[in-house]
N, C-alpha and C positions, 0 to 999 in steps of 0.2 A: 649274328649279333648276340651280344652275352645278356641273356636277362633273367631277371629274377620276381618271384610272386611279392608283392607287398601289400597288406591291405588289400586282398582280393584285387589287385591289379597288377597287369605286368609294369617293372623298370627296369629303364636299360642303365646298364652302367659306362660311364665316362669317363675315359683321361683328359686331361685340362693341361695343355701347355704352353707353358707363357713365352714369346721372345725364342719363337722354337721355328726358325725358318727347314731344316732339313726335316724333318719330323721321324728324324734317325730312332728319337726313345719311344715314339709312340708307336714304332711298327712291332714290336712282340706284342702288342696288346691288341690293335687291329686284328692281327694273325690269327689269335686267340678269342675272338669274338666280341670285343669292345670298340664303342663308337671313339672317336679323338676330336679333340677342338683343340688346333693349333693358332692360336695368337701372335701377329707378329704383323709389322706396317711393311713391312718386305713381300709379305703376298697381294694380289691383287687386291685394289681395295673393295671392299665390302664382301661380299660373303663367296665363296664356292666351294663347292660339294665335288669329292671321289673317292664313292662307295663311302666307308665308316669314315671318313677324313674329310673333317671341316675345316676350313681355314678363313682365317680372319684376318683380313687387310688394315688393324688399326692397331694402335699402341695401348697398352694395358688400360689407361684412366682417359678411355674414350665412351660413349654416349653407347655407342652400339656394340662395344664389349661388354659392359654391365649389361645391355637389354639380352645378349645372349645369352650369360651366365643364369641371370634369372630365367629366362626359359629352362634352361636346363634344369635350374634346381627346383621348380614347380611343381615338377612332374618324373624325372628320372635320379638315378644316384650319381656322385660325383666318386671314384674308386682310387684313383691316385691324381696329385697335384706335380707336375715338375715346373722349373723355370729357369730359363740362364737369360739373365738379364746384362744388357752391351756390358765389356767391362774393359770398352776404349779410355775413359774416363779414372778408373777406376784401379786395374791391375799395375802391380809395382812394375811390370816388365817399361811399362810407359813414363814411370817416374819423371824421365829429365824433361818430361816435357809440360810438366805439370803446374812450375812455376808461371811460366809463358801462359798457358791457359787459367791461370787465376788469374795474370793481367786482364786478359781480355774479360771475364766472368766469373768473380769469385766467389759466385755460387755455383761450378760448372759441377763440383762431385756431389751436392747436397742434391742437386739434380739427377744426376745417376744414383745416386740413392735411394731416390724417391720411387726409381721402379724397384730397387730390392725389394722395397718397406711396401709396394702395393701390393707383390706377388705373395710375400708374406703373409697380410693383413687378408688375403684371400683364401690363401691357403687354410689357413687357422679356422675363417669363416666356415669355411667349406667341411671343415674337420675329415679328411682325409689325409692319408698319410702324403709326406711331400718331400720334395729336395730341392732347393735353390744353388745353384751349381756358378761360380765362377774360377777362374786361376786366381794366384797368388796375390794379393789385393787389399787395396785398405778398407774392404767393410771390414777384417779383423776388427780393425784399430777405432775406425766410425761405429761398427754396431756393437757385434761380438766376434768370439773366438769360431770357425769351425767344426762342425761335429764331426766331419769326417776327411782323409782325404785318400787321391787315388790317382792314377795314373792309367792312360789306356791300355797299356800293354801288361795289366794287373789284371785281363781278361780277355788273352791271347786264347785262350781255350775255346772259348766262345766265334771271337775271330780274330783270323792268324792274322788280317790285314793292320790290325791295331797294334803292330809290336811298334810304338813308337814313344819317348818320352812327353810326358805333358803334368807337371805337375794340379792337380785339381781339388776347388776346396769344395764341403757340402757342405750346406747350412741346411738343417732335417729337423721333420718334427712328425705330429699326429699319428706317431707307430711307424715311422720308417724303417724297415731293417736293411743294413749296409747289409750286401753281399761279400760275401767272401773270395778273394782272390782266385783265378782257374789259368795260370800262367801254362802255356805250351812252351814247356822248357828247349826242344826242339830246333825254336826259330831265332836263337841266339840273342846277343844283347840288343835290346830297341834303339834305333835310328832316332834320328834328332831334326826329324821333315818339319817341326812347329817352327822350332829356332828359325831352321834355314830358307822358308819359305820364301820368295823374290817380291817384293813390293808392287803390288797392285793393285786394283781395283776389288776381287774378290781375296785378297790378304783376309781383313778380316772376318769373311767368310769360312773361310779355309781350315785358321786356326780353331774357329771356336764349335765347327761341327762336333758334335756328340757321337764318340763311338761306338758305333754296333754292339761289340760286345760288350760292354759296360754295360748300353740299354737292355740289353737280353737279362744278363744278372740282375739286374733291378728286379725286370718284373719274374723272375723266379723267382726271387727273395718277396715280392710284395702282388702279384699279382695270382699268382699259384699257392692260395688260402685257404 
């Protein structure tokens, strides 16, 4: 566990990730001695524990996600924020079907929004450095521009298994530092497994995991301080 003296007390410090069912970004950090709070209504509901990895069976702007946060921040540090919030609603790839779904709810994207704007509004609270991570999408257009973007096979170096195209935006703040590319020139041009993926049940699972090496660069760029 990674801790530090403060105030003549030990703290431990935390990763915080929001809408993070793999908990693909939060394992260099784990590895490295920090505890993780993975947020997301896709894990069991209410709380469970393995080793430094907590997960949280509810959706961001729930009763017992705030009563967690505060716990944590009472007493230990919060070291990095990430979040990829759904972006069924949201991502251009979906567009034509967007009309259709204002029929039915034409607040359906101010609703997917409203998780950007919680992860956000958290983040900033928290003042740690942070990423909110979706594909090609109209927060552009709804919030702002991207600070950053990237592709998983922009950190083939890291791992070879991410040589695949996936265009991806950041939206970053409280001293985030992008990493820098580490391509394994090697393993030729990236396959297009996002695109081609077969319609199912776990589809949108599939598409939006976070890849390994991307999470590793992260926390060398921001966890190794």
């Amino acid at each position: 566990m990674f801790e530090v003296q403060e105030g003549g007390g030990v703290v431990t410090e935390w990763i915080i990730s929001f809408c993070d069912l793999t908990g693909h970004m939060v394992e260099p950090w784990v590895q490295n001695g920090y505890r993780a709070l993975l947020i997301d209504p896709q894990h069991p509901k209410g709380v469970t524990r393995d080793g430094a990895i907590t997960r949280l069976g509810h959706v961001v702007d729930d009763t017992h996600t705030w009563s967690m946060l505060r716990a944590i921040i009472r007493k230990d540090h919060v070291a990095f924020v990430s979040a990829f919030p759904p972006c069924t609603d949201l991502a251009v790839s979906g567009a034509r079907w967007f009309e259709h779904k204002g029929r039915k709810d034409w607040a359906f994207q101010f609703k997917a929004m409203q998780i950007v704007w919680q992860c956000h509004s958290i983040a900033e609270l928290l003042g740690a450095p942070y990423m909110i991570e979706n594909p090609v999408s109209v927060i552009s257009s709804i919030w702002r521009k991207p600070d950053h973007t990237l592709s998983p096979s922009d950190f083939t170096a890291y791992e070879p298994n991410d040589n695949y195209n996936k265009q991806t935006m950041l939206w970053t703040g409280g001293g985030f530092i992008m990493p820098k590319p580490r391509r394994d020139a090697s393993l030729g041009l990236p396959d297009d497994r996002i695109h081609r993926a077969p319609p199912n049940a776990e589809r949108a699972n599939f598409r939006s995991a976070t890849p390994r090496g991307f999470a590793r660069a992260v926390y060398e760029a921001n966890g190794e301080l």
